[in-house]
N, C-alpha and C positions, 0 to 999 in steps of 0.2 A: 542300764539298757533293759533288764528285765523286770525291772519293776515301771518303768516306761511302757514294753509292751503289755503288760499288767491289767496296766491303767487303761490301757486303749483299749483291750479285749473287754473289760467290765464296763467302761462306757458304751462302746458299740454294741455290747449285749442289750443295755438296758434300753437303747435309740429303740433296736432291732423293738424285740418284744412289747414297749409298750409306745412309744411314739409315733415311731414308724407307722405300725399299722391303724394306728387310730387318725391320724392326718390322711391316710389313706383311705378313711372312711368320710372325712371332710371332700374331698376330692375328686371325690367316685360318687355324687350324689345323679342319681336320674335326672335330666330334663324336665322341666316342667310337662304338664300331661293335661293343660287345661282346654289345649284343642282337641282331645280326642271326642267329646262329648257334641252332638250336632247345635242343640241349643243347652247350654249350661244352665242349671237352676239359678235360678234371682234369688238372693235375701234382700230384704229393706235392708239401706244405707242407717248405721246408726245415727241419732238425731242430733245428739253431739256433735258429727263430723258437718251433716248438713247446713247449721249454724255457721262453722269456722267459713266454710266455703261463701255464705252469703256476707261475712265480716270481712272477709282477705278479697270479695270482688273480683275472680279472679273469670267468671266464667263459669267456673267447674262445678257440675251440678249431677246426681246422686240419681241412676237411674234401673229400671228392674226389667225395661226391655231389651233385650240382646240387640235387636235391628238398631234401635234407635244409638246403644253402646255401641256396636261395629261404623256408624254412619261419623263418628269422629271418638274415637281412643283417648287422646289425648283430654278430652276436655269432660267424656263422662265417665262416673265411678259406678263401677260392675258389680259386685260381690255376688260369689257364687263358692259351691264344694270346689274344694283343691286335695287332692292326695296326700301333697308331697307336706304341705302346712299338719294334715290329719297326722302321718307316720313321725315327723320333726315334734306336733306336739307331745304324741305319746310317748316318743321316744324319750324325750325329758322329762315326762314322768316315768318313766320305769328307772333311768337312770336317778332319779331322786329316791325312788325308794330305793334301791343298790346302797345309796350310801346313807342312808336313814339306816338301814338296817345293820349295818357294818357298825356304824358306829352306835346300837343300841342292841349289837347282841356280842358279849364278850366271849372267846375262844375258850374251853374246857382243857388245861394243858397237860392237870394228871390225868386225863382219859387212860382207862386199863390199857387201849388199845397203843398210846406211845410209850405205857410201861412196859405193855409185849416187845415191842422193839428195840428198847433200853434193854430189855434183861438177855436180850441175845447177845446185843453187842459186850455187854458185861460179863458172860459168860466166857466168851470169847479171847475178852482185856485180862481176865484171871488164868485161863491157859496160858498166854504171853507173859505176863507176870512171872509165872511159876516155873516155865522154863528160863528164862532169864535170870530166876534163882540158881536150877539147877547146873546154867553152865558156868555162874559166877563160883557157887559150890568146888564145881571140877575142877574150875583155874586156881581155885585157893588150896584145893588138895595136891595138886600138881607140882603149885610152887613151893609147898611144905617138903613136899618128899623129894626135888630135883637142886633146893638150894637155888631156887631159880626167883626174883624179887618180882611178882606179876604186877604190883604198884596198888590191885585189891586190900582197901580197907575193911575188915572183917563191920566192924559196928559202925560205919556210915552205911554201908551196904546194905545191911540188915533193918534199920534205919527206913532208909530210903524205901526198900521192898515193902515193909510193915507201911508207911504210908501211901504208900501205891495204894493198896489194897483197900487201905479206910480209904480213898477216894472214890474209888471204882465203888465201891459198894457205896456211898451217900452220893456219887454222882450226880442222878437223879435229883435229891432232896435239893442238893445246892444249886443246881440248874435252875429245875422249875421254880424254889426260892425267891431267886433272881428277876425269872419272867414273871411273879408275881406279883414282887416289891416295883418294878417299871411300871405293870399295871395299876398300881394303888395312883404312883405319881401321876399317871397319866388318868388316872379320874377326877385326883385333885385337883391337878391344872384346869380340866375340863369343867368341873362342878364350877369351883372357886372364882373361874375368870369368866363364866358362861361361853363357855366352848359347846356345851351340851345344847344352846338354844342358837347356834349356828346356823343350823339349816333352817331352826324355824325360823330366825327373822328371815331368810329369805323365802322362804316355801306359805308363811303367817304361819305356821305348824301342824299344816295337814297332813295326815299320812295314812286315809286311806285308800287302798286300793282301787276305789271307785272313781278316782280322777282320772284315770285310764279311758275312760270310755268318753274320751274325747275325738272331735268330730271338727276339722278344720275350715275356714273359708276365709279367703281372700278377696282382695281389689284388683278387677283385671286391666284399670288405668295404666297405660304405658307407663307414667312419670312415676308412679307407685312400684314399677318392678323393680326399681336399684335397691329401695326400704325391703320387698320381702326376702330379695335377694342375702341383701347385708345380715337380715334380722336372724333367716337359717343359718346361713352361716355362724354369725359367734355363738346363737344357742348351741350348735355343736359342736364350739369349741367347751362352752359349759358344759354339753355333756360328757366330751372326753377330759375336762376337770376333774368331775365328781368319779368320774369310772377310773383316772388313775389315783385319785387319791385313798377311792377304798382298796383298789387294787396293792397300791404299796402299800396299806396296815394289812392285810390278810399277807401278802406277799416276808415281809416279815415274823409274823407267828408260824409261817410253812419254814422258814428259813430257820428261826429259831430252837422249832422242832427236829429239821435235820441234825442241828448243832446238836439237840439232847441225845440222839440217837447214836453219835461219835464220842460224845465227852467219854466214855469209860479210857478209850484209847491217848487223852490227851497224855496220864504219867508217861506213856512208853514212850511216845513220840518226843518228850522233854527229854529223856533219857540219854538219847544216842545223838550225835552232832550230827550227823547226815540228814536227822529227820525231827532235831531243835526247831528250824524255821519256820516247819509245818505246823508243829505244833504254838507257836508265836501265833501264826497265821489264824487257826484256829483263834486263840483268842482275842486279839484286835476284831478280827470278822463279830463275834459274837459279842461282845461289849459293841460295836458298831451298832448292830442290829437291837440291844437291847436298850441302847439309851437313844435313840434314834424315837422309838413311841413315848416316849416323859416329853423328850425335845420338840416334837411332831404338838402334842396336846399343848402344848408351853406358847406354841408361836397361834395357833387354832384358837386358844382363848383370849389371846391375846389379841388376833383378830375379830372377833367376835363383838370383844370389848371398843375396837378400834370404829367396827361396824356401826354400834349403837349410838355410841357419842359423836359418829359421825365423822367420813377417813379428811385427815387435816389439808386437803387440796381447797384453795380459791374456789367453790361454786357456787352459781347464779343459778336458784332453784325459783324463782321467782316467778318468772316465765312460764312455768307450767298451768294447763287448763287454761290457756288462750291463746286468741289467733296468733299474738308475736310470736310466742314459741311454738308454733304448728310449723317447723320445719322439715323435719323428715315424717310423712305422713306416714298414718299408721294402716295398715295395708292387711291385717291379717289379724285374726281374732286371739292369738297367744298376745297376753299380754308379760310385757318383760320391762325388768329396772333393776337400780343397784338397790342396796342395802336401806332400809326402812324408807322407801321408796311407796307413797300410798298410790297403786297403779288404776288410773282407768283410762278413759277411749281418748283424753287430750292430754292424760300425764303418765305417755308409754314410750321413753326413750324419742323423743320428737324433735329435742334440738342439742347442740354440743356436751353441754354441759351434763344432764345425767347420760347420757352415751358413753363421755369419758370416764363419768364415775365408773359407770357398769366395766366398762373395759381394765381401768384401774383394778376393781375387784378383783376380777380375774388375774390380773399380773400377783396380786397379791398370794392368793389361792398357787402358784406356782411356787411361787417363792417359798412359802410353808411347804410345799410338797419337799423341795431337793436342797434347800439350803439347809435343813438336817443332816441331811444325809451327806454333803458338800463337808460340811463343816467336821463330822467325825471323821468322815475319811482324812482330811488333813490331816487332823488332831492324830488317828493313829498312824499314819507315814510320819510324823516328824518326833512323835511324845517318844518315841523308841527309842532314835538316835541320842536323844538331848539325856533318858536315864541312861544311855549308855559312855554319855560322856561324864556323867556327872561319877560314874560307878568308877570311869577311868582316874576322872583325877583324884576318889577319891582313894583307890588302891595306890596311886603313885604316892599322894601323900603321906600313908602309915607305910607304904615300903621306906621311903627316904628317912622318918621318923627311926629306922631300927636302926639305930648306928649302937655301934661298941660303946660299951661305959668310959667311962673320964678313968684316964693313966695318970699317976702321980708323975708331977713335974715341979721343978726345982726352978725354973726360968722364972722370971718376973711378970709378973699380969700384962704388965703394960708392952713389952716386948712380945710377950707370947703371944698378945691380941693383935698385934702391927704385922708381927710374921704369919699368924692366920689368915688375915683381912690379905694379903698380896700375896698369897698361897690359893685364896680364893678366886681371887681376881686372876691371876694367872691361870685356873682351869678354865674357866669363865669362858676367857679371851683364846684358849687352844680349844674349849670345845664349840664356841663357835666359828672358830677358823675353818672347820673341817672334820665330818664323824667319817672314822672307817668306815668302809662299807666294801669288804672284801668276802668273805668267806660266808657260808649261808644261815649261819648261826648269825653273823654279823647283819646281815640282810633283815632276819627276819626281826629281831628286837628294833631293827631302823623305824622311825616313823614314816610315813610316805613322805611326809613335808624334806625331811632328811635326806631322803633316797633321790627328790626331787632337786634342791640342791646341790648335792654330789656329781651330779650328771649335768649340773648348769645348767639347766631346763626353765630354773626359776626368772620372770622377770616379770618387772614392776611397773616399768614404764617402757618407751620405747628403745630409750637410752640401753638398756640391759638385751633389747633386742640385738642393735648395733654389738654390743660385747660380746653377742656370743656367735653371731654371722664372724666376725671376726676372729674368734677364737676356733683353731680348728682341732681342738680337745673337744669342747663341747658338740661339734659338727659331727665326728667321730663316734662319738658317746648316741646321738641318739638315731646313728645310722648302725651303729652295735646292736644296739635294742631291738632294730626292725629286725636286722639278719644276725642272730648272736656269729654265724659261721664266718663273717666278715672278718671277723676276729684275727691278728695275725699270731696269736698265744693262744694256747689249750685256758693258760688261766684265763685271760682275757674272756674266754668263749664261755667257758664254765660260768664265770664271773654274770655277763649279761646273761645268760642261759636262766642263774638262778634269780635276775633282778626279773626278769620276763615276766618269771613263773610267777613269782612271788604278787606281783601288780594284775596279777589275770585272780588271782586266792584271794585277795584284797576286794577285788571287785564283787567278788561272791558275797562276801559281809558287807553289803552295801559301805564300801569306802567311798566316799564321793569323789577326792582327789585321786587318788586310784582309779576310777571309773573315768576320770576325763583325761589321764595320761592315755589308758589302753584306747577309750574311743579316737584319739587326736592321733596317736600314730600307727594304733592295730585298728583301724578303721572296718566293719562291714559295709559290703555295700549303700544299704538303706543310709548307717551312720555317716558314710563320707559324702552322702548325696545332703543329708542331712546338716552337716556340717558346711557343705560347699555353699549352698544353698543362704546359712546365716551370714559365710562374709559377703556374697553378693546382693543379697539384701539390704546389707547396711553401706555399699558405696554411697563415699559423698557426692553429692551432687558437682556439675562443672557451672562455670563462670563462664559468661556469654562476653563476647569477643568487647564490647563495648567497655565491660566493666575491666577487663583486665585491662586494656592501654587506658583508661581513665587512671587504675592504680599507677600505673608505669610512669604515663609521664605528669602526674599529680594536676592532673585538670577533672573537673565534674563529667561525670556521662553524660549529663545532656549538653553540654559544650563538644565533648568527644562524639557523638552521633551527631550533633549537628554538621560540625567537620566533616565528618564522611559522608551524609545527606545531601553535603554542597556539592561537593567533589564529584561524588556518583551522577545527579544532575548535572554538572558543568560537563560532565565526559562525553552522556545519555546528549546533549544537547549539541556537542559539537562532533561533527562530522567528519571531519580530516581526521580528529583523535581516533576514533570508533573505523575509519578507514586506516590508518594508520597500524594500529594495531591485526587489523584482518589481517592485512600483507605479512606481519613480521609472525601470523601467530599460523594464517592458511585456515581459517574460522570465520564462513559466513557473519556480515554487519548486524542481520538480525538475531543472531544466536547471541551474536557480544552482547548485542542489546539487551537483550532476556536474562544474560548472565547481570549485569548489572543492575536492573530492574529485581531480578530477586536479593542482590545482595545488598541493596538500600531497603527490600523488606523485612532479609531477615536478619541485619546488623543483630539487634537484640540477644542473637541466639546462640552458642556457645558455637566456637569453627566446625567441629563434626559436624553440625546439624546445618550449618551453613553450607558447607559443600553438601554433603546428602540432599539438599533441595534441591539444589542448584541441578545437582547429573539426575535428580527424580523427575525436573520440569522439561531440563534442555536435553535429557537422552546425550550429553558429550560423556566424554571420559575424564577421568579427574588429572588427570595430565594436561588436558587441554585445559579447561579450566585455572587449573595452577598458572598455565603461560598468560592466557589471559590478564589475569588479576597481576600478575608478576610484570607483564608490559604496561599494565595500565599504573601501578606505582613506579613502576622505573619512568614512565614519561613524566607523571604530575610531578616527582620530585624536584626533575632536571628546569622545570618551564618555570622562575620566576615569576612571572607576571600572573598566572594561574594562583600561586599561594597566596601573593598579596589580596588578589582578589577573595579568594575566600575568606582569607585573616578580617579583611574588612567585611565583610556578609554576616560571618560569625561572631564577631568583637573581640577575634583573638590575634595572637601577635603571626607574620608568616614563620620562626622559627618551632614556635607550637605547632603549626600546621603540618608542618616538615617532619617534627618528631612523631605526632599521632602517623604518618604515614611510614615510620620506619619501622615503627613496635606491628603498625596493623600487617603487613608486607609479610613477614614469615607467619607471620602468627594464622591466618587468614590461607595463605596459600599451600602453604605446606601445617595443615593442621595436626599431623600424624607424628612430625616431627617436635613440635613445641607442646606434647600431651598435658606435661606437666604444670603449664602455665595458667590451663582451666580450670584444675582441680583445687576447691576450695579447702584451707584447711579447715577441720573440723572443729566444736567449743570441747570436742573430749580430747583433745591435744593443744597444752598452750604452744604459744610461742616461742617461750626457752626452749620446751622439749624440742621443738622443731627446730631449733638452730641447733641445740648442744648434737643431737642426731647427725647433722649438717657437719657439724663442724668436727666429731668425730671420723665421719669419712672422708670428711678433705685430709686430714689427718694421714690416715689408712691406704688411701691412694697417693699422695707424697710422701709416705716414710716408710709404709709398712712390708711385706715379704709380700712380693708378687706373686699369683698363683701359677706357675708353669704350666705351658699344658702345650699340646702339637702346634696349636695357631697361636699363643699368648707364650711371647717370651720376652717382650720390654715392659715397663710400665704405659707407657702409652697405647700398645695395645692392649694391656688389660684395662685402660680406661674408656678406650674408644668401645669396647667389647659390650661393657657392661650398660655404657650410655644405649649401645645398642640393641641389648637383651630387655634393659628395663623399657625403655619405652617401647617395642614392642607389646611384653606385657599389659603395661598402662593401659594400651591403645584396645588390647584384645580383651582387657577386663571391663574397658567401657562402649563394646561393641554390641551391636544387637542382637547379634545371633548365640544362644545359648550355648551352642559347641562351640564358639571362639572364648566363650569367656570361663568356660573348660580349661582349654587350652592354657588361657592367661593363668588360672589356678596352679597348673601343671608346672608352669615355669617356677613357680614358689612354693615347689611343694616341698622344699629341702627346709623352708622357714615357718614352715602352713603350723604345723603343732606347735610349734612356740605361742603361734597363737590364739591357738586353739584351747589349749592346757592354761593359759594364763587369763582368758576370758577375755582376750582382745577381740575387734569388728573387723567390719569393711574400712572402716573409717578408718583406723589407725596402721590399717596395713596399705591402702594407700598412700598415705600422710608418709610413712617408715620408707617407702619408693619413690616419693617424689623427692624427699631430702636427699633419698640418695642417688639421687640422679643429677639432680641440682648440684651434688658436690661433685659428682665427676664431672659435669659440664664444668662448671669453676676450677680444678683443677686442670682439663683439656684447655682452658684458655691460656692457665698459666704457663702449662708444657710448649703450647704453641707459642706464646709472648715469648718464651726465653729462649727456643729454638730461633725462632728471628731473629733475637737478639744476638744468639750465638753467631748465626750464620752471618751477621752484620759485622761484630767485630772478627770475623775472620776475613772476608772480605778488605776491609779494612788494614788489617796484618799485613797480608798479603801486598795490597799497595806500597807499603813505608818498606815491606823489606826488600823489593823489586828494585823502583825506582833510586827510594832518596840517595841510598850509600853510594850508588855509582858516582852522581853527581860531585859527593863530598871527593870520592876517591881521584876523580880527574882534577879537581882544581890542587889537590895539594902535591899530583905530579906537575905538573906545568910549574909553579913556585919552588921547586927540590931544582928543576932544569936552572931556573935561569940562577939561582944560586951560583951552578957550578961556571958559568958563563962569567959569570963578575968575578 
């Protein structure tokens, strides 16, 4: 999190200070100022142009009268003083010398004056030093005379001091050393790849100040103002080029030199753990900046080189100094091109092809600018972590290495080897069964991955999601964490209290998994916006009503929309039906109408968005709506002669007919209710995963421990509950309004860090709620099927035990009588 906002405060500086404002110079240009003048001076048309004009036939013809220029715009060419072309040319030359000069006057770095500033801070670094001596001194005389172990090593201490002090005092040497030997590279690069004649292929290698005292003029042709338009504009994108790119090499020799001005202080800061990272920081920063100008001159020569041999894009330079390529006219006396570009009045950026070049350059020129400096920064955010892991495994390895010497043993090799080998395997097998993680000595040697495990936090696929919704150890465990006082034990409380701690101390040394546990369940604001924000991002898309009963009842979509295209037609066209329906539903003939007519338009489109049209056009409510569409499949189903006819329209059979209108009927009218039917699943969840999920909670809801609660005390109500709760959810996570799909977040926030902490989406936390909804629906069927059946055969019972016995019982009194009669 904090190297997060880190990043964003150093970016945002750098926008601030030098993008920012220099786009803001592109931006803020004055209006043109060529009417302020009553008659504007005439130049001759150069004769160049005049040529192209009688070649291209066009008309347009080169004139030095103003009357005769105002009496048609369009068709005569002006040229007269313009301001804004005068201040834009200069301005690209000042800016050319800016970085002429940068890069041909090298910085002075042992100047007296930053060793005046070095030797204060140095002076300084040796008072801290020395008292740091003398209170290590007082702890070591303290613990002599009180029998007290302060853990002070006399001669590492001493040590350590004694090189302190040789640094602080060649600080300086080894600094500016440093900035020195960058600079060597960086003339190498520079000489070696011709980096140095940069600017003069493009400037031909002028640089004196006498080009300044230019003097601008312009074509006041209407069809000529897009060209001087466009043409100010990217020259001022080159100029703010050239001005940031001297600006970042001076801006690093200033930076550098603050760096020299702090090093004496770098030993103390290494010194003490509180103010280690600073001093880390320090040095990343400073190798940043100093291998940043080798890198900066490496990619400059390189383009340089790129420049002269010519940059490797497809271009048609052919075209130049003729009428075919007199496309964007040339409008203004600065002449501009890319790289060895030989420029005059018909080969000046005039059609695609050198335009793109020139622009190309430019992309290029950016790229050299920040993709150094891009690329360090990386290199020092990650080169850290990776020596620190390597530093880890390699202390783990010579710790494991110190085992006790070999004990004489009398057992046999081969026995002794067989009971080692299943000695080993046996801890193997117990310490990955389970690491204690009780006491806070036991906490802190845990790895996080360990600490994550213990808590059942861990999971890998969805399946493990299902395990631990189900488990209500793991539920437990990471509702502990939020509120260690939940706790019903002082251990217990103590217990999370110290795992708490310990994952907030982790994050400070940049842990990564650490860092994603505490953002995922100790959320800030920003971070749970931030996190909320990535699973709604990534929902899957819904499946339009067409396409789901095409899956359903295994026919194509465009057989399945044809079906319903008829139908909707056949409805639209007959009368009674459309009357019919008004009566049963108390809904004006033309509203039905309308209803209908949108929803042959927008079959296509997933049910939400189908009803949302529908109450967006007709202004009904979605009740009415619902009864509509609900009478109009309850009639077509009942009407024989209706499906036949369609089956034959369509070329399908009428019991296809029949089934495409049972799947469409709920699916269509109650959309809110069948959420899960639209949501697609995703290619980052296969199939198995989605059934074994599936198939676990069919599971779970037939066998498993009910969760009692005030309103849930059978299993059917805790199935009917859950169908209830998730598609709500579903419904509010794929709504439009941002606070509802809040809300849907809110319903899952007991499962949200599972997912969060294991780098699941939107994707697959939909997918995890649709199986599970899908299985309590399939279970609700079965509870319902076997309640019928129950209530059937009791019914049943009921009858044989009533009826039959009397029957039998009268006929074998009547046969006992006449016995006694004979």
């Amino acid at each position: 999190m904090k190297k997060n906002l880190l990043k964003f405060f150093i970016y945002g500086f750098f926008f601030i200070v030098f993008v920012f404002p220099l786009f803001f110079i592109v931006f803020s240009q004055e209006t043109n100022n060529q009417q302020n003048q009553t008659v504007p001076r005439a130049y001759a048309c150069p004769p160049e142009l005049e040529e192209i004009y009688k070649q291209k036939n066009t008309g347009e013809k080169c004139t030095t009268s103003y009357e005769e220029f105002k009496s048609n715009p369009n068709l005569y060419h002006y040229w007269t003083d313009d301001e804004k072309v005068t201040i834009e040319g200069r301005a690209k030359e000042r800016a050319r010398q800016f970085i002429f000069w940068v890069m041909n006057h090298p910085s002075i770095d042992n100047h007296p004056v930053l060793i005046k500033v070095w030797s204060t801070a140095r002076n300084i670094s040796y008072f801290f030093v020395i008292l740091i001596a003398a209170l290590l001194g007082l702890g070591i005389i303290i613990g002599q005379r009180t029998n007290f172990d302060t853990g002070i090593k006399i001669w590492p201490s001493v040590v350590k001091i004694f090189t302190s002090i040789l640094y602080i005092s060649f600080s300086a040497t080894i600094v500016i050393l440093l900035i020195q030997l960058s600079d060597i590279f960086m003339k190498f690069f520079t000489e070696n790849l011709g980096g140095k004649d940069l600017f003069n292929i493009y400037f031909q290698g002028v640089s004196q100040e006498s080009n300044y005292n230019f003097y601008g003029i312009r074509d006041l042709n209407i069809g000529a103002q897009e060209a001087v338009k466009n043409q100010l504009f990217v020259l001022k994108l080159t100029e703010i080029t050239y001005y940031v790119l001297g600006g970042v090499l001076i801006l690093r020799k200033i930076i550098l030199w603050f760096l020299l001005f702090v090093s004496p202080f770098l030993p103390i800061l290494l010194s003490f753990t509180m103010t280690k990272n600073i001093g880390i920081v320090w040095i990343g920063v400073f190798f940043q900046w100093l291998f940043y100008g080798p890198l900066l001159s490496l990619f400059l020569g390189g383009l340089a080189t790129i420049w002269k041999g010519g940059i490797p894009f497809v271009f048609d330079f052919s075209r130049g100094e003729s009428a075919i390529g007199y496309v964007y006219p040339t409008a203004t006396n600065i002449l501009w091109g890319g790289p060895a570009q030989k420029l005059t009045i018909l080969n000046n950026v005039n059609y695609i092809d050198p335009y793109a070049e020139y622009l190309i350059t430019l992309i290029m020129l950016w790229a050299v600018i920040f993709f150094p400096w891009w690329l360090l920064r990386t290199f020092r955010d990650y080169c850290c972590d990776g020596i620190s892991a390597i530093k880890n495994i390699l202390l783990s390895n010579l710790s494991s290495n110190k085992t006790p010497p070999p004990q004489p043993s009398f057992i046999p090799s081969d026995l002794k080897q067989t009971i080692t080998d299943t000695m080993k395997l046996q801890r193997e097998i117990n310490t990955s069964i389970k690491t204690k993680i009780e006491t806070i000595e036991e906490i802190k040697k845990a790895k996080t991955e360990e600490i994550v495990s213990h808590l059942n936090l861990k999971a890998s696929s969805l399946t493990d999601v299902a395990r631990f919704e189900t488990n209500k150890e793991a539920i437990k465990n990471i509702n502990y964490l939020k509120n260690p006082t939940q706790a019903r034990t002082a251990t217990e409380r103590q217990k999370f209290m110290n795992i708490k701690v310990e994952i907030a101390n982790r994050v400070t040394k940049s842990d990564l998994l650490a860092g994603k546990i505490y953002s995922s369940i100790f959320p800030s604001p920003f971070q749970q916006i931030k996190n909320r924000t990535s699973i709604i991002s990534t929902l899957p898309k819904t499946s339009s009503a067409t396409q789901i009963v095409s899956f359903k009842v295994k026919l194509p979509t465009t057989k399945v929309k044809n079906v319903t295209s008829s139908l909707v037609n056949y409805i639209s066209s007959t009368p009674t039906i459309i009357s019919t329906i008004s009566q049963k539903t108390n809904i004006g003939q033309e509203k039905i109408q309308q209803v209908f007519n949108l929803l042959n338009e927008n079959i296509d489109q997933p049910p939400q968005k189908i009803i949302s049209k529908i109450i967006e056009e007709t202004k009904l409510e979605k009740q009415q709506i619902s009864s509509i569409i609900k009478e109009y499949f309850s009639i077509v189903k009942s009407d024989e002669k209706t499906l036949e006819k369609i089956a034959s329209e369509t070329n399908t059979k009428p019991e296809e007919v029949k089934t495409v209108l049972e799947e469409q009927a709920p699916l269509i009218s109650e959309p809110e209710k069948n959420i899960e039917q639209t949501i697609i699943i995703p290619q980052t969840v296969s199939i198995d995963e989605y059934e074994q999920v599936k198939k676990m909670w069919i599971n779970q809801y037939e066998k498993g421990e009910i969760p009692t609660t005030e309103n849930i005390k059978t299993r059917e109500q805790w199935v009917e509950n859950d169908i209830l709760v998730i598609t709500n959810t579903l419904n509010k996570l794929y709504s439009e309004n941002e606070e509802i799909k809040q809300q849907g977040l809110d319903e899952v926030n007991y499962i949200l860090p599972i997912f969060m902490i294991n780098n699941f989406n939107g994707e697959q936390l939909v997918t995890y709620l649709k199986a599970k909804l899908e299985a309590a629906k399939t279970v609700k069927l079965l509870l319902d099927k076997e309640k019928e059946i129950t209530e059937k055969l009791k019914s049943q019972a009921e009858k044989v035990e009533v009826f039959i016995p009397k029957k039998e019982e009268a006929a074998k009194e009547m046969r006992f009588e006449e016995e006694i009669k004979n």
